[in-house]
C-alpha positions in Angstrom: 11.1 4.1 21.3 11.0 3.7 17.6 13.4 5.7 15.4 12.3 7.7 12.2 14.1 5.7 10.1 12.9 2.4 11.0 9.2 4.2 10.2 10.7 5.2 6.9 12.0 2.2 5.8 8.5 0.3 7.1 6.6 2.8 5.0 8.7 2.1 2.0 8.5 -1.8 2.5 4.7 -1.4 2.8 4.1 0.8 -0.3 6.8 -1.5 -2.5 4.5 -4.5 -1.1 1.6 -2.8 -2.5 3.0 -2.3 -5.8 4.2 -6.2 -5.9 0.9 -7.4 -5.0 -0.8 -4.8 -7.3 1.1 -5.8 -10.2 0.3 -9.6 -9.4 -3.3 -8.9 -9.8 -2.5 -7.2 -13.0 -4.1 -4.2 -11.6 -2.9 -0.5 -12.7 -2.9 2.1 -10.3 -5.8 3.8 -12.1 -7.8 0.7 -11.4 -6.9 0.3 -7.6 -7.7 3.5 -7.5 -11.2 3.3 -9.0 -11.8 0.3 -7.2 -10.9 1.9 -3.9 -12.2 5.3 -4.5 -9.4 7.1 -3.4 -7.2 9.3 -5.6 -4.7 7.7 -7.8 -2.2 10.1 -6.6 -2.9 8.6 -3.2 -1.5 5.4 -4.8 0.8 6.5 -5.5 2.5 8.3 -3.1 2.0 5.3 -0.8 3.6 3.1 -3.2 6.3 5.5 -3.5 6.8 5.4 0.3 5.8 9.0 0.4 3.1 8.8 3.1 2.3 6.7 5.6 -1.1 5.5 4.7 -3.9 5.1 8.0 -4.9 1.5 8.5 -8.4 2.3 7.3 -6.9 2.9 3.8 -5.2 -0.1 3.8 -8.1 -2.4 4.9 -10.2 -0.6 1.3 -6.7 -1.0 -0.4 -6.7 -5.1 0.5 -10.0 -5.3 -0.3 -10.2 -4.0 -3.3 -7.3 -6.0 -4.6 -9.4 -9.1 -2.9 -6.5 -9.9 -0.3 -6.7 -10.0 3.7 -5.0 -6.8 4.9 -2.2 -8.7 6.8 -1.3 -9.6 3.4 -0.1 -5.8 2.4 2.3 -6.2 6.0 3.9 -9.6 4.6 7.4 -8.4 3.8 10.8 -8.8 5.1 12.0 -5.8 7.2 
């Protein structure tokens, strides 16, 4: 069994990952956004760590910053 706040530290880690790799593509959130067709508040929230984003989100959210979606789960727990 997994506790809560091992899945709230995983969902900050992932949306802080996002960001990183966001910001290395000199990509604003408004563009991600765009790009992804999803709402910019959306972004940010999971960047934020606010939500726990559904793994269909994240597969637009790799592609659209032109990475392979293991790439956005790349970070140290």
């Amino acid at each position: 069994m997994v506790r809560k706040n091992t899945n709230t530290e995983f969902v900050i880690l992932f949306g802080e990952n996002l960001r990183k790799i966001r910001k290395s593509k000199k990509m604003s959130m408004e563009q991600l956004a765009h790009q992804s067709n999803t709402e910019y508040s959306q972004i940010s929230r999971i960047e934020k760590g606010q939500i726990n984003t559904s793994i269909s989100t994240a597969k637009i959210l790799a592609d659209s910053l032109g990475i392979e979606v293991y790439e956005l789960f790349r970070f140290e727990d």
